[in-house]
C-alpha positions in Angstrom: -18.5 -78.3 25.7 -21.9 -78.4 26.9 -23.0 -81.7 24.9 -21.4 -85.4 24.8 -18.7 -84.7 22.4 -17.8 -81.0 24.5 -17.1 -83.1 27.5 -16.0 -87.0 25.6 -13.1 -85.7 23.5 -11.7 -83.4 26.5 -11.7 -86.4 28.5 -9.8 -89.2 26.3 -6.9 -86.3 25.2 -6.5 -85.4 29.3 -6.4 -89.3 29.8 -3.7 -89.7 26.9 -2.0 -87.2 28.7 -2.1 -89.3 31.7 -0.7 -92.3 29.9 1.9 -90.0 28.6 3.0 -89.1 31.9 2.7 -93.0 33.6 5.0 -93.6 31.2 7.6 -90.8 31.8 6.8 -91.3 35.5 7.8 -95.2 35.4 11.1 -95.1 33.1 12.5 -92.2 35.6 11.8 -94.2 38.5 13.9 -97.2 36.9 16.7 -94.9 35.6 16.9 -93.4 38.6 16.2 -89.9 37.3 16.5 -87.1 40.0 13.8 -85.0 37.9 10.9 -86.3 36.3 11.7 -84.5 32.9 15.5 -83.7 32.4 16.0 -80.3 31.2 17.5 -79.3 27.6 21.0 -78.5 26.9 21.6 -74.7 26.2 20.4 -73.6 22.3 23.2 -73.3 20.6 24.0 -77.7 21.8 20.9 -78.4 20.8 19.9 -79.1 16.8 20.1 -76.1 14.3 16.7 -76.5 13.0 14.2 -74.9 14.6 11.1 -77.5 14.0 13.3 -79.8 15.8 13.5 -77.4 18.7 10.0 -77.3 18.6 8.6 -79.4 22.1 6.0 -82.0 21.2 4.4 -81.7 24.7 3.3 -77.7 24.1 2.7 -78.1 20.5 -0.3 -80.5 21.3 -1.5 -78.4 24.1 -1.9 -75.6 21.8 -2.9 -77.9 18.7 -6.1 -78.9 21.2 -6.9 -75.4 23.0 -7.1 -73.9 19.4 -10.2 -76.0 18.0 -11.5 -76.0 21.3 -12.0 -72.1 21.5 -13.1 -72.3 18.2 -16.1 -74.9 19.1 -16.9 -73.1 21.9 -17.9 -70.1 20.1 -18.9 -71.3 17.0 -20.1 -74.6 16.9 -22.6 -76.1 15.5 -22.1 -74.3 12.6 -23.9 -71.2 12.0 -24.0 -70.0 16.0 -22.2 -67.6 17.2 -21.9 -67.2 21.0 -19.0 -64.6 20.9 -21.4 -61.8 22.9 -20.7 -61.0 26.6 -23.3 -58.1 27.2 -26.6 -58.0 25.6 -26.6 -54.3 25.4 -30.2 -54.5 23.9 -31.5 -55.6 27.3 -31.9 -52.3 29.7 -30.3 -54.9 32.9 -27.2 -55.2 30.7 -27.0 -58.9 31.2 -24.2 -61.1 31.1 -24.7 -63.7 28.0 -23.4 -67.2 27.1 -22.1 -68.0 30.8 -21.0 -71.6 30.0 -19.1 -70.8 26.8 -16.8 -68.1 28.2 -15.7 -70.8 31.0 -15.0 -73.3 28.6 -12.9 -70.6 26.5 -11.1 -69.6 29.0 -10.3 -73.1 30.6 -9.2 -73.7 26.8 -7.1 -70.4 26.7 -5.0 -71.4 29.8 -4.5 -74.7 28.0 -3.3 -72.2 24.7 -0.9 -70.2 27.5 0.7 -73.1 28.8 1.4 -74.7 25.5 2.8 -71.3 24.4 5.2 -71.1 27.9 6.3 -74.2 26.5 7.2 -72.9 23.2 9.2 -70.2 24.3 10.9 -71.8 27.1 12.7 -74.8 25.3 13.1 -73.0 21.6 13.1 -69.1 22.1 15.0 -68.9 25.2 18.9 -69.5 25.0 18.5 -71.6 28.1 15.1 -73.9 29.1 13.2 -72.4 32.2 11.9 -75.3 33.4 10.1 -73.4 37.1 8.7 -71.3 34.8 6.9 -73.8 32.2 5.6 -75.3 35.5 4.5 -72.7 37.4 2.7 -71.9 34.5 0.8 -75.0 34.3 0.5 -75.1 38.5 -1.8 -71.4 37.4 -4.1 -72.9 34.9 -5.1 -75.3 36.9 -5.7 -73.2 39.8 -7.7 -71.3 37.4 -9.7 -74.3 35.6 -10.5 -75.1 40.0 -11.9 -72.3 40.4 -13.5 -72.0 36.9 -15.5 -75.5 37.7 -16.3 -74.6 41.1 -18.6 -71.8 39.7 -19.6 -73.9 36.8 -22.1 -75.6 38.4 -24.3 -72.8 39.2 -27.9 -73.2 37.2 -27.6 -77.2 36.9 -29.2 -79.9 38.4 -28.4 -81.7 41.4 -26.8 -84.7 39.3 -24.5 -82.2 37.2 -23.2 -80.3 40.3 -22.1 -83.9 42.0 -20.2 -84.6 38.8 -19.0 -81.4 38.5 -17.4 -81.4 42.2 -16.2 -85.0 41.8 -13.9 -83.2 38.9 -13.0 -80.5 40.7 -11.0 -83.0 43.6 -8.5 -84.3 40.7 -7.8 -80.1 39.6 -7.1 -79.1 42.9 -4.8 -81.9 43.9 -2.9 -81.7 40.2 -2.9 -77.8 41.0 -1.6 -78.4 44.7 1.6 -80.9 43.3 2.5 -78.6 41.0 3.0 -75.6 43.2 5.2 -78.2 45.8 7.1 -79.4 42.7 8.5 -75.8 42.0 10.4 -76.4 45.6 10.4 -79.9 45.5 11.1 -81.5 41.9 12.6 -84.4 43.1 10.3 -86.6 44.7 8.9 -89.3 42.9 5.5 -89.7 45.1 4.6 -86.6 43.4 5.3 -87.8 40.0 3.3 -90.8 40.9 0.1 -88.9 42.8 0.1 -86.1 39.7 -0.5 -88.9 36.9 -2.8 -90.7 39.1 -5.1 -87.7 39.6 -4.3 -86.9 35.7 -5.7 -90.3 34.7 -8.5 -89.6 36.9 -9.8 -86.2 35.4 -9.7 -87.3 32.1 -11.3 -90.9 32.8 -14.0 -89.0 34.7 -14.5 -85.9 32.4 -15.1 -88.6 29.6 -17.6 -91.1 32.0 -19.4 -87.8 33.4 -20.2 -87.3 29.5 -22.3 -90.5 29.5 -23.7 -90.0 32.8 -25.0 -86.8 31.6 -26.2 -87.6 28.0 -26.0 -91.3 27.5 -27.0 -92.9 30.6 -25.5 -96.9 31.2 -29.4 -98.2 31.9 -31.2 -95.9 29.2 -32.6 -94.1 31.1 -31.7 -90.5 32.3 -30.3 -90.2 36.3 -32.1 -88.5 38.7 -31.2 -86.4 41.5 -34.0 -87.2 43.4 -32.9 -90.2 44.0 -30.6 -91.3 46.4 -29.0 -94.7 45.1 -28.2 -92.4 41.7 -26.0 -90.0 44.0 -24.7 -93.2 45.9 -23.3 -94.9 42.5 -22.3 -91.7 41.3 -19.7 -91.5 43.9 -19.1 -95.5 43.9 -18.5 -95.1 40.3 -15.8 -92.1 40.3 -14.0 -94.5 43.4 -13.9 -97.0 41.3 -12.3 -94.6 38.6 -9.6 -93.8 41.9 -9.2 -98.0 41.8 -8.7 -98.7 38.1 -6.5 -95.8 37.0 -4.2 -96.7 39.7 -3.8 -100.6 38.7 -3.3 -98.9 35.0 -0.6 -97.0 36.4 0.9 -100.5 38.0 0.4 -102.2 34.7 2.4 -99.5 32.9 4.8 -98.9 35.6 4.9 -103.5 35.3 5.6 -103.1 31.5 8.1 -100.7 31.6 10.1 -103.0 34.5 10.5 -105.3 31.9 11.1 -103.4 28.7 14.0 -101.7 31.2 15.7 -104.8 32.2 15.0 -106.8 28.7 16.6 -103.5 27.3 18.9 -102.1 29.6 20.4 -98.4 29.3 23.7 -98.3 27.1 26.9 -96.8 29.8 27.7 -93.5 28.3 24.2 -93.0 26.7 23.9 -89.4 25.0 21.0 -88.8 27.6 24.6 -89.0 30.1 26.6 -86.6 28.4 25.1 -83.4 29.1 24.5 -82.4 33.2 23.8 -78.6 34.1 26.6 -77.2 35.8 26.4 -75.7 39.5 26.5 -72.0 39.6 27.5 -71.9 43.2 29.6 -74.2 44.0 33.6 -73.8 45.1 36.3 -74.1 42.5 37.7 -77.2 44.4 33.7 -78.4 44.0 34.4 -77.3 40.1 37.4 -79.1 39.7 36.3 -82.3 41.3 33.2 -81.9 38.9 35.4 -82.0 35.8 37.7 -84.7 36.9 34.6 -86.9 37.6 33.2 -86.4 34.0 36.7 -87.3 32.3 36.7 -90.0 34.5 33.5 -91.3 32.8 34.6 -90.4 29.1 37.7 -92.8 29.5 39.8 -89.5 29.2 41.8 -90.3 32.6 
């Protein structure tokens, strides 16, 4: 990651991600949705094969952490930067700083994907807190992993370099309110946003660093190249948010062009209360024959 492509490619899949997740965000806002993704049905309701039990979502995730670790340590071809310790150095020094962040940003990437995996086709039921807590820790981790990143580098990197950090942290900070609080739509809303915004900004910082807009390389001596850096990553805050209205725009009229069918299949599964009364239960059951015409 530590040239144009390391920090370019990162970028444009975190900001597909984004899209992804605009997306998701607006159609549950129109349907009404009480949680942003609704879970899975119990294994044995769910299709017999198991590649179609396989979830798209953590498939990519590990699909992209994989070649990632893999260029970290060992690309171009022919390097090899798999050494921690040079134990031919008498201070035992620490080797290949940058790399090992990179791997392990990858590797909680690889962990979530895999959390994924088991959740939603392993486990006979899908552990939805547990998929996101998951994914509230690796990007706890990936803040604190950039926060130390930016020891050793100029005064242009290390603005860049906090600039992404504010997206992390307040990704990191919705997902831990989420596990309490899944049902709030602000959330959904402020977690693509700020998921937009690391990847359109992990992809610009890669042209700030390498292939500057005017030719010629930035310098941190000078003060209106801070200024604009900053300008630049609010306008970032400005456009991915008129995406997300365009998208969420889109949508509106894709929804009511298209309304939902009554009795959709998405309607025919709903978890059912563990501790409730069994009037509650009752009154539960009569409600969904109600619906199904069975009444």
């Amino acid at each position: 990651m530590a040239d144009f492509a390391g920090h370019f490619i990162p970028g444009v899949v975190l900001f597909f991600f984004g899209l992804y997740y605009a997306f998701l965000t607006s159609m549950a806002i129109l349907r009404g949705q009480r949680l942003l993704i609704l879970p899975l049905p119990p294994r044995d309701k769910r299709a017999q094969g198991w590649l179609q039990r396989l979830p798209m979502e953590g498939l990519v995730k590990i699909t992209v952490s994989i070649p990632g670790i893999l260029g970290a340590l060992f690309y171009p071809l022919g390097s090899n930067r798999f050494a921690i310790v040079d134990w031919e150095d008498p201070e035992r020094r620490f080797l290949n700083h940058n790399t090992w962040q990179h791997v392990t940003i990858y590797s909680f990437v690889f962990l979530t994907g895999l959390v994924d995996v088991v959740s939603q086709s392993c486990l006979a039921r899908q552990r939805v807190k547990l998929e996101q807590a998951a994914l509230a820790v690796a990007f706890q981790g990936t803040a604190l992993l950039f926060l130390s990143h930016t020891e050793g580098k100029s005064a242009l990197e290390v603005r860049c370099h906090i600039l992404l950090v504010l997206p992390i942290i307040l990704i990191a900070l919705v997902l831990v309110i989420e596990l309490w609080f899944p049902d709030q739509p602000v959330l959904w809303v402020f977690k693509t946003w700020m998921t937009l915004l690391f990847g359109s900004w992990c992809a610009q910082l890669s042209s700030f660093i390498f292939y500057p807009i005017t030719g010629h390389p930035w310098k941190p001596d000078k003060p209106g190249d801070i200024m604009f850096l900053t300008t630049f990553f609010c306008w970032h805050l400005i456009l991915d948010a008129l995406l997300i209205a365009g998208i969420y725009a889109l949508c509106s009229l894709w929804h009511h062009r298209y309304p939902p069918q009554q009795g959709s299949k998405s309607a025919d599964y709903q978890l059912c209360p563990t501790d409730t009364s069994p009037e509650e239960l009752k009154k539960l059951l009569v409600e969904m024959n109600q619906e199904h015409g069975r009444i």
